[in-house]
C-alpha positions in Angstrom: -5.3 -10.3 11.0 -8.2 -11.6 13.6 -11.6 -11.0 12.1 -12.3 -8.0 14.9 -8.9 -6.5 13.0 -10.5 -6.8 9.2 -14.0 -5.3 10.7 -12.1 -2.6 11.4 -10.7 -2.4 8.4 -13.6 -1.8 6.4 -15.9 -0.2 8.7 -15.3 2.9 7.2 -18.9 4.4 8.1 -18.6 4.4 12.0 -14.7 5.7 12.6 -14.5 6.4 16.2 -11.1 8.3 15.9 -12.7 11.0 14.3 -15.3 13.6 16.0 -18.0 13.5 13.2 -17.9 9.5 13.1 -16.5 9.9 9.1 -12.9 9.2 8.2 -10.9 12.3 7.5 -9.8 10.9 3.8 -13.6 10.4 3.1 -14.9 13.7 4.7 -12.0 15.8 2.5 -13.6 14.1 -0.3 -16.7 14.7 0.1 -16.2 18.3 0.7 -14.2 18.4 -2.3 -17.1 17.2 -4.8 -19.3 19.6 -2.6 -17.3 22.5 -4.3 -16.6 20.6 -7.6 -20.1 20.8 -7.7 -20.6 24.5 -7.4 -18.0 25.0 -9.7 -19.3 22.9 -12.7 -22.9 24.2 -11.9 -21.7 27.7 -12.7 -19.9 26.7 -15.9 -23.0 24.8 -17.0 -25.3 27.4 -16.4 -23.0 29.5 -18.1 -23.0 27.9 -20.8 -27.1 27.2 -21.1 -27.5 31.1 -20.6 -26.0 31.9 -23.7 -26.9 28.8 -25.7 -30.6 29.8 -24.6 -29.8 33.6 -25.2 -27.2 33.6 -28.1 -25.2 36.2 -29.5 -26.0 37.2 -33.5 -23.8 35.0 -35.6 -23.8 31.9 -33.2 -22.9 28.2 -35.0 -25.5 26.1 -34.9 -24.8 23.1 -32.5 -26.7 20.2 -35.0 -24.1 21.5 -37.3 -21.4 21.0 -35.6 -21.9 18.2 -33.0 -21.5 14.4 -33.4 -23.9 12.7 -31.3 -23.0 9.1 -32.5 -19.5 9.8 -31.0 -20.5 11.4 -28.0 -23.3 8.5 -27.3 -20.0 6.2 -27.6 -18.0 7.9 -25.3 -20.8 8.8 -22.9 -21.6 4.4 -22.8 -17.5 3.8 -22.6 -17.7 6.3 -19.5 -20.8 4.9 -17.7 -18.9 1.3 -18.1 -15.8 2.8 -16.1 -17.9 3.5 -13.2 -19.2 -0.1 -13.1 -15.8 -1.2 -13.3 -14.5 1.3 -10.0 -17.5 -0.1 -7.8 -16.6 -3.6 -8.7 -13.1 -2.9 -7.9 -14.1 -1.1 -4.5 -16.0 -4.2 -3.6 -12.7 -6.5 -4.1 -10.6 -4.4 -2.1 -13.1 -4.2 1.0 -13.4 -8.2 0.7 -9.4 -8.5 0.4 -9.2 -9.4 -3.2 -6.5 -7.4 -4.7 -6.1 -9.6 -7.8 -9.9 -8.2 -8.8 -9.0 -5.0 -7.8 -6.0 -4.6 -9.6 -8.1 -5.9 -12.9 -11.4 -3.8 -12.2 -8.7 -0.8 -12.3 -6.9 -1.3 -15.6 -10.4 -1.5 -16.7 -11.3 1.7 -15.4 -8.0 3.3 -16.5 -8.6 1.8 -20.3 -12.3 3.2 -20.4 -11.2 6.3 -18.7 -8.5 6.8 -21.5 -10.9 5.6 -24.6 -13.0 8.7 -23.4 -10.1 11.1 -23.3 -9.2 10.0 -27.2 -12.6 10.4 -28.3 -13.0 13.9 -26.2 -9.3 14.6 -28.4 -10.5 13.5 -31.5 -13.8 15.6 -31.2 -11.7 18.9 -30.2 -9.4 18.6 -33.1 -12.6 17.8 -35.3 -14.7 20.7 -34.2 -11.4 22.9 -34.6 -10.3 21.9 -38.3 -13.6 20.9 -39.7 -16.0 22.9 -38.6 -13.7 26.2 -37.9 -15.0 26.1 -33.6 -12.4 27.7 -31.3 -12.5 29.0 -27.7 -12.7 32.7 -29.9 -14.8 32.1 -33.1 -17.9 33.0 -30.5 -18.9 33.0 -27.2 -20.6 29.6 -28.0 -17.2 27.5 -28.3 -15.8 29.7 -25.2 -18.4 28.3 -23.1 -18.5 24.8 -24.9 -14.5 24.4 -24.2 -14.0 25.3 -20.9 -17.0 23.2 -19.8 -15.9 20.0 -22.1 -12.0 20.9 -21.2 -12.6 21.2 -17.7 -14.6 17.7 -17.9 -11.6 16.8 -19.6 -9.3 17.1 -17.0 -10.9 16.1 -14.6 -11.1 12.4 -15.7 -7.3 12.9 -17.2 -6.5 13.5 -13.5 -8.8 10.3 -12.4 -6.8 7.8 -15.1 -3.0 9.5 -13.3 -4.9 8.9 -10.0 -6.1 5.5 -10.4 -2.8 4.5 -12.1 -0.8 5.7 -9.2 -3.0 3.2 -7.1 -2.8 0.5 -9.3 1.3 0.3 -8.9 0.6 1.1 -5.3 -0.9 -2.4 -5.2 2.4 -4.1 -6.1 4.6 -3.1 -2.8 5.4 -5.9 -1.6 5.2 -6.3 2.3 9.0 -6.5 2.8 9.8 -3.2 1.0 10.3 -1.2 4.6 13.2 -2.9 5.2 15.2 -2.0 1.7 14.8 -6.1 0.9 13.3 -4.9 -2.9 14.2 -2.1 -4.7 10.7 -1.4 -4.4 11.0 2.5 -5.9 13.3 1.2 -9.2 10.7 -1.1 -10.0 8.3 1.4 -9.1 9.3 3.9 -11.8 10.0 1.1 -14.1 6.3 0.4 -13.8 5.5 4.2 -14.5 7.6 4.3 -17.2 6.2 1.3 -19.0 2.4 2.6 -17.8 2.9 5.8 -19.7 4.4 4.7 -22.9 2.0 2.1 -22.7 -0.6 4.6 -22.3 0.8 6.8 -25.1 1.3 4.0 -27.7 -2.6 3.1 -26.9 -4.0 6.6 -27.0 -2.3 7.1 -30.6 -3.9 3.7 -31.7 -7.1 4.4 -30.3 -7.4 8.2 -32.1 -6.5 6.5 -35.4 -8.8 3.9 -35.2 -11.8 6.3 -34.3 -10.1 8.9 -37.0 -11.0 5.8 -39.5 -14.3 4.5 -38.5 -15.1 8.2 -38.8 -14.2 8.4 -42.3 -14.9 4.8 -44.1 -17.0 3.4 -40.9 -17.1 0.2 -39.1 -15.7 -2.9 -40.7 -13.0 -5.7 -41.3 -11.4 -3.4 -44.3 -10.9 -0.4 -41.9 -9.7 -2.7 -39.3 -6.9 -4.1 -41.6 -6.1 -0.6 -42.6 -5.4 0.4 -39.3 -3.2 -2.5 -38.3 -1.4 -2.3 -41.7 -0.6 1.9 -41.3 0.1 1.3 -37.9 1.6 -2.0 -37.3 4.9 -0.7 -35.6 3.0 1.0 -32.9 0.5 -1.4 -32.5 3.6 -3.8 -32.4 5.4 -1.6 -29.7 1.6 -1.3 -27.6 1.4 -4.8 -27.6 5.2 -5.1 -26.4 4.3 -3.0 -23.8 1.2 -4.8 -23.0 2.8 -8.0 -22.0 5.8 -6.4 -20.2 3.1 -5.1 -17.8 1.7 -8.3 -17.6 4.7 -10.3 -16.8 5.8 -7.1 -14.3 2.4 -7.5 -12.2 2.8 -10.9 -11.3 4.4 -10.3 -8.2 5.0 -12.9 -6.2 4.5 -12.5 -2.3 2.8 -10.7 0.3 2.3 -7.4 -0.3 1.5 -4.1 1.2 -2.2 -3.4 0.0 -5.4 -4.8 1.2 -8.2 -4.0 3.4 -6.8 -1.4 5.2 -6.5 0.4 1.9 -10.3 0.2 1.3 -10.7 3.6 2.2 -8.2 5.0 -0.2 -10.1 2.8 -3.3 -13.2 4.4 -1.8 -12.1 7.7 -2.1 -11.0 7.4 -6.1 -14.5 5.8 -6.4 -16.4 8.6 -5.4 -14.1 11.1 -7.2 -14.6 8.8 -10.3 -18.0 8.4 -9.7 -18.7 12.5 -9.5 -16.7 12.6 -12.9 -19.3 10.4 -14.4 -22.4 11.9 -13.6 -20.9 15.5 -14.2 -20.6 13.9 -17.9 -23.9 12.7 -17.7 -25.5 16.1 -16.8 -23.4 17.6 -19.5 -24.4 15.1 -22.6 -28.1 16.0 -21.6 -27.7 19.9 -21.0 -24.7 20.2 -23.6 -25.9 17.7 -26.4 -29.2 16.0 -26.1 -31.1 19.3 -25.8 -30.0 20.0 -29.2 -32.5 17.3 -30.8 -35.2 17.3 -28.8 
């Protein structure tokens, strides 16, 4: 590719294909978080409205909340986004190696938030007796946190779409690799990878939670789960030994835009979160 070609490439600011000078993928994306943001204004506000107004019999939220756990989750979230800009500035230099790295760290963050959002849930539901009917206080709390939820559930599919999209090799147009059996071979592995993880990760926060922090609830969890943990670190290497590919192969700075697009999305999730740990929890002790 001459150097004129890879300008083009990322020059993603000045696209003279399109009428407005923005590229259509970027545009749809921003107009998307435009109305993302409407939506999540009204469930916050919602939600503040009756917090500030609330209904006789209303839980207390110091009661119920953990702010440790949230603080944790909110950092682990925060150090996702770092890891999607760095992996948008390796694509737009070419370096698919970093992206594909700065991804599976965004996709490992993304899901530690996830288990610690489930573990939470499940908490508030069989400890403290919160559901989206005890009172018009958990209604508004789930479908704001739930929403959240899914919202970066759909970002860790999203991303881990892209990072097996970075794996087709150049050659696979012309049927020389069975590009989509190795394709779903990678899926496969991704998700039981991911599910093997996510169960490790719940028990390990389920036992830090109960005993705390140290080298004897470490070596409880390994011992009660040592089959699984066995199996996720299986799993682990398989995915390391299927991503060395070996090749050319069909991803680079063309595909900046595309990495730029998950960013943003990504990068909305997080600072949604952020608005909601102040509004949602933080309020609650000052």
């Amino acid at each position: 590719m001459s150097s004129q070609a890879a300008t083009l490439a990322i020059d993603h600011h000045h696209d003279a294909t399109t009428s407005t000078g923005i590229p259509n993928k970027k545009l749809f994306m921003w107009a998307f978080l435009a109305s993302d943001c409407m939506f999540f204004g009204a469930l916050i506000s919602t939600h503040l409205i009756y917090r500030l107004h609330p209904p006789p019999g209303s839980p207390s939220p110091r009661t119920i909340f953990s702010i440790e756990l949230t603080s944790f989750s909110t950092f682990i979230l925060l150090m996702s986004s770092l890891l999607m800009a760095l992996a948008v500035n390796a694509i737009q230099r070419g370096d698919v190696r970093s992206t594909r790295r700065n991804l599976l760290g965004t996709i490992f963050f993304g899901l530690i938030f996830l288990g610690c959002q489930v573990y939470e849930f499940n908490h508030f539901v069989s400890e403290k007796g919160l559901t989206l009917s005890s009172s018009i206080f958990g209604s508004t709390f789930y479908t704001l946190t739930g929403t959240h939820g899914c919202h970066v559930a759909i970002g860790v599919l999203w991303l881990t779409l892209m990072y097996v999209r970075t794996f087709k090799p150049a050659e696979a147009d012309s049927g020389a690799q069975p590009w989509l059996t190795s394709t779903f071979a990678h899926l496969v592995l991704f998700a039981l990878a991911i599910v093997s993880w996510m169960y490790l990760v719940l028990a390990l926060i389920h036992g830090v939670q109960e005993t705390g922090l140290g080298l004897a609830t470490l070596g409880h969890w390994a011992g009660e789960h040592v089959v699984v943990l066995g199996a996720g670190i299986v799993l682990a290497v398989a995915l390391n030994v299927m991503g060395r590919v070996r090749g050319a192969v069909d991803f680079g700075q063309a595909n900046a835009i595309d990495v730029e697009g998950a960013g943003l999305y990504w990068h909305f999730v997080d600072i949604v979160w952020i608005v909601i740990f102040t509004a949602v929890y933080l309020l609650e002790y000052l």
